[in-house]
C-alpha positions in Angstrom: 49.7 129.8 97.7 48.5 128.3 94.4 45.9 125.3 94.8 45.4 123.4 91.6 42.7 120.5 91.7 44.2 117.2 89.2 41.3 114.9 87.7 42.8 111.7 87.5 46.4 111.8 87.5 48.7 108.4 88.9 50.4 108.9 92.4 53.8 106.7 93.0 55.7 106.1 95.8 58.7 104.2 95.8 61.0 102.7 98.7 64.6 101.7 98.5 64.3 98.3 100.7 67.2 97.7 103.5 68.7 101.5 103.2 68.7 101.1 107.3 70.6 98.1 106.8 72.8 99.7 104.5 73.5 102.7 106.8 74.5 100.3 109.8 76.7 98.1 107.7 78.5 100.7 105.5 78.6 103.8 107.3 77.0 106.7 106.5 79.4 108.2 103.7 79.3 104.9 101.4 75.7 103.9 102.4 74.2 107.3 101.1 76.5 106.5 97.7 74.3 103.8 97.4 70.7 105.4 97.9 71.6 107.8 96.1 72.4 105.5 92.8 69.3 103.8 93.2 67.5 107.2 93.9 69.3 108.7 90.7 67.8 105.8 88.5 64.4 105.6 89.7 64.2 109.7 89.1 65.5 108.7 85.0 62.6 106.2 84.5 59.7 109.0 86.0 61.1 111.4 83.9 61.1 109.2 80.7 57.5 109.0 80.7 56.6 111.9 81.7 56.4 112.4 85.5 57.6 114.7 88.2 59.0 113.9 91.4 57.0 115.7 94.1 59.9 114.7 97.0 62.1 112.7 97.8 62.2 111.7 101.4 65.0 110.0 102.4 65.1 106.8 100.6 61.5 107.5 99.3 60.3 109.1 95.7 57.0 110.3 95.7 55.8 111.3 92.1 52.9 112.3 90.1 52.2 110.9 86.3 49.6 112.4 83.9 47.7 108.9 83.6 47.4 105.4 84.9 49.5 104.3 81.7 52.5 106.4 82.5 52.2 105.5 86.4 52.4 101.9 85.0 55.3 101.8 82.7 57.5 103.7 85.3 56.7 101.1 88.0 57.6 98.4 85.8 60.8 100.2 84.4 61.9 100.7 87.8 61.9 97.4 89.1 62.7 96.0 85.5 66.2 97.8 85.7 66.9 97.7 89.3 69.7 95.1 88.4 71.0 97.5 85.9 70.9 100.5 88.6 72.3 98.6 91.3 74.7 96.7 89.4 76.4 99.8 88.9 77.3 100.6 92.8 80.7 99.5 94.2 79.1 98.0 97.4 79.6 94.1 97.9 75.8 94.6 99.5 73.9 95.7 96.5 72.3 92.6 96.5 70.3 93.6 99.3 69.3 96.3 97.3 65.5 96.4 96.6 62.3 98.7 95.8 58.8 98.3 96.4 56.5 100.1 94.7 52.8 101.3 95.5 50.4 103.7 93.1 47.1 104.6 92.8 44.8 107.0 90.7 42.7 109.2 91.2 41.7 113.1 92.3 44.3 115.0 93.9 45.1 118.8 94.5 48.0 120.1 93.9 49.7 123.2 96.3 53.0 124.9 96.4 54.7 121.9 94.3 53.0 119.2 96.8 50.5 116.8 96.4 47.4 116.3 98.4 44.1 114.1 99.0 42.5 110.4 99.5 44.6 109.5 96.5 47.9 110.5 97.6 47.3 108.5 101.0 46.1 105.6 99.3 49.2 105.7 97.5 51.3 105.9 100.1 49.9 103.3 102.1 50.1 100.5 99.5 53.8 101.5 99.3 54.4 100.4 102.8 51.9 97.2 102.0 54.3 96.0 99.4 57.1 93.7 99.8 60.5 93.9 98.0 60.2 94.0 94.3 56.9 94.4 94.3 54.6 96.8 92.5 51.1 97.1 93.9 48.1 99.3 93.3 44.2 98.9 92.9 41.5 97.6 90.9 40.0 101.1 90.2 43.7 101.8 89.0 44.1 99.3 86.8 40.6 100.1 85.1 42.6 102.8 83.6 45.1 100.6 81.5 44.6 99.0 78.0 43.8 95.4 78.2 47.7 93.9 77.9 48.4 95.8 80.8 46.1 94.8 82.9 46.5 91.1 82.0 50.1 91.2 83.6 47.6 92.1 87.1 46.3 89.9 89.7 44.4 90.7 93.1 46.0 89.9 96.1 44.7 89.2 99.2 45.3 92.7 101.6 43.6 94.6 104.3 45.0 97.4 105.9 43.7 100.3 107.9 43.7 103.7 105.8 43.1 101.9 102.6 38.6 102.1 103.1 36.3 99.2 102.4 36.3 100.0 99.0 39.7 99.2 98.0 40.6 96.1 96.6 44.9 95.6 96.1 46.3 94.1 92.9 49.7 92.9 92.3 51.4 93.9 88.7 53.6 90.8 88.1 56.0 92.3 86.0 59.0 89.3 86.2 59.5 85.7 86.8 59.1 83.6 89.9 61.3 80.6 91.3 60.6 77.6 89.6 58.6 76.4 92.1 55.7 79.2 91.5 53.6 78.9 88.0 52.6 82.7 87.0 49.5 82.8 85.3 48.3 86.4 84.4 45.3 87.4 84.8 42.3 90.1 82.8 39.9 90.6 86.1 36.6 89.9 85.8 37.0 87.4 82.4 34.8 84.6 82.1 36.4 81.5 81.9 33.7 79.4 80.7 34.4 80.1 76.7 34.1 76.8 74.5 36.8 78.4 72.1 40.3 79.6 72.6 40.2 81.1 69.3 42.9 80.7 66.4 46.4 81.1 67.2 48.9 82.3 64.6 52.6 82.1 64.2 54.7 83.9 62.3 58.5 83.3 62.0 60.8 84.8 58.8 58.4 84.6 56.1 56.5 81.7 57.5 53.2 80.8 59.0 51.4 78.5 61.1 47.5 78.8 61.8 46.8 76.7 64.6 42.7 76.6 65.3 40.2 76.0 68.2 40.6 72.0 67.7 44.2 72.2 68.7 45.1 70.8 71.9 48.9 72.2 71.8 51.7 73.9 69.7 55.2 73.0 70.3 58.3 75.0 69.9 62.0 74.4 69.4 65.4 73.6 67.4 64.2 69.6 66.8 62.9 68.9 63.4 59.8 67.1 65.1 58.6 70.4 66.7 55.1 71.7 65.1 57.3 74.9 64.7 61.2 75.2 64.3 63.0 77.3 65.6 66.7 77.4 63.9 69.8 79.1 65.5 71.9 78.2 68.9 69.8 79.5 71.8 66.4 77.5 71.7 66.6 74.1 73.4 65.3 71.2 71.2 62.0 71.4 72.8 61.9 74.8 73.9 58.1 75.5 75.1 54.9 74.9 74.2 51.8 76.7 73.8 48.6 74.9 75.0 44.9 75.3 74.7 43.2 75.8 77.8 39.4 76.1 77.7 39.4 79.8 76.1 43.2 80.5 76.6 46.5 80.1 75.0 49.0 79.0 77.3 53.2 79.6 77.1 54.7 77.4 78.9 58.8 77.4 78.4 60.7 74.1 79.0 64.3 75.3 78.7 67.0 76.5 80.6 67.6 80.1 79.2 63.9 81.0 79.1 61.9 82.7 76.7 61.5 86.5 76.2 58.1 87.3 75.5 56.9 90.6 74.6 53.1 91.7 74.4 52.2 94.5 72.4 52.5 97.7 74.1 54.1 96.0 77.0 58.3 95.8 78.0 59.7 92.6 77.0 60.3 89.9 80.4 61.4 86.6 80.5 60.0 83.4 82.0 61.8 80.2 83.0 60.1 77.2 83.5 56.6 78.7 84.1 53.4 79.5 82.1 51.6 83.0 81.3 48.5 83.5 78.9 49.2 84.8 75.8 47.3 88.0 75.0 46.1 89.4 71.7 49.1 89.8 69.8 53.3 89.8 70.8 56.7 88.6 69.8 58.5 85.4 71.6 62.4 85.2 71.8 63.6 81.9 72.1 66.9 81.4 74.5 68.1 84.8 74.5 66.3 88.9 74.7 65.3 90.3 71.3 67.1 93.6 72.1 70.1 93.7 70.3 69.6 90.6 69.0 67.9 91.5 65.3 64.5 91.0 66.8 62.2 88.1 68.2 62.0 84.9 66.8 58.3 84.7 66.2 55.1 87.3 66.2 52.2 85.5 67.3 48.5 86.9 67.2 45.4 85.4 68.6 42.0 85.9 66.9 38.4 85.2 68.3 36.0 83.3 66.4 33.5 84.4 68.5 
């Protein structure tokens, strides 16, 4: 039996939502088609950033990452392309098709292939916490990630038996919400009582804007009255607008298609009608994704004067 004790590597277990459902409605043979598709994907995104599957137990994946970055980026990736993964099944039921997502960091030991320890359970138990499509892990996880990831976090009330007194649950919001809901993301623990929001600037094909502390708000879009145009077919006329908040930058998009934003170190998403802060430095997409598309419409970067 070999025993191997792991500092601080990430734990993640993911659950297909509805399989049961599935099963019942399909029958066995074309129901297990399914799982298995999504199953199949989720096991591609682990492995691109370096994980290993530990099992797999029935429509469960439990895995182990080197580091709370990794653990991260494979949580997000997995729910990110669950539309891709599940568009690709023959069922007229892959809408009901979910995952929800728990991970935590921490000690564990390692034996025989398996994993073992608090972290492990704590793991497991946020898994069966979270709803459908949603990732959810803890604040001692999160102290592990760079500050852009961390801003896309936000704790959530949750108390459950098996997670200790200790344990407070955070929510990774990595998509949009109905237009009903405003997202704000949030850095735990920062102090919102700054005088300054700090200069904003915006960088589109060759030109630039520097918008300082005294500005109240930025707007964006394809009319010539915008305090930065944006050419081409996709943005609206007035697209979004960035607005100073006490010691934030807020995005907040206007149009129909959305906007694409994309933090630095963080996967590109897209909001619709909502608000997030913007965070150190990124690229926003106006209208359409930049993939494919010969990049993002403008870099912005935020600087303290502080």
């Amino acid at each position: 039996m070999g025993i191997d004790t792991q500092a601080s590597p990430g734990i993640l277990f993911c659950d297909v939502v509805g399989s049961t459902r599935l099963y019942r409605d399909l029958g066995d043979d074309d129901a297990h088609a399914v799982i298995a598709t999504c199953l199949a994907g989720i096991s591609a995104k682990i492995s691109a950033v370096n994980g290993r599957i530990i099992k797999t137990i029935g429509d469960e994946i439990m895995a182990i990452f080197p580091d709370a970055l990794a653990t991260y980026d494979a949580a997000v990736a997995i729910q990110r392309d669950r539309s891709v993964e599940v568009g690709r099944m023959s069922s007229d039921r892959k809408d009901e098709v979910h995952f929800r997502i728990g991970f935590h960091c921490g000690s564990v030991v390692i034996c025989d292939g398996d994993a073992f320890g608090t972290t492990v359970n704590i793991a497991a138990r946020l898994a069966s916490l979270a709803k459908a499509d949603q990732i959810i892990t803890t604040d001692s996880a999160i102290e592990h990630l760079d500050t852009l990831r961390r801003a896309t976090t936000r704790p959530i009330p949750a108390h459950a038996r098996g997670l200790g007194d200790d344990v407070n649950v955070v929510e990774v919001v990595w998509h949009s919400h109905t237009d009903s809901e405003t997202v704000i993301f949030h850095l735990p623990g920062t102090a919102r009582s700054f005088e300054s929001a700090g200069v904003l600037k915006i960088i589109s094909d060759g030109r630039r804007w520097v918008f300082g502390p005294e500005c109240e708000s930025v707007t964006l879009g394809r009319h010539a009255e915008n305090s930065v145009v944006i050419p081409g077919e996709f943005a609206s006329r007035r697209h979004a607008t960035i607005e100073r908040r006490w010691d934030k930058w807020i995005l907040i998009d206007h149009s129909t298609n959305g906007t694409f934003v994309r933090p630095a170190g963080i996967a590109e998403f897209r909001i619709c009608r909502e608000e997030v802060i913007l965070r150190a430095a990124g690229s926003l997409s106006f209208g359409r994704s930049s993939k494919g598309s010969g990049g993002a419409d403008v870099d912005f970067v935020l600087i303290s004067d502080h």
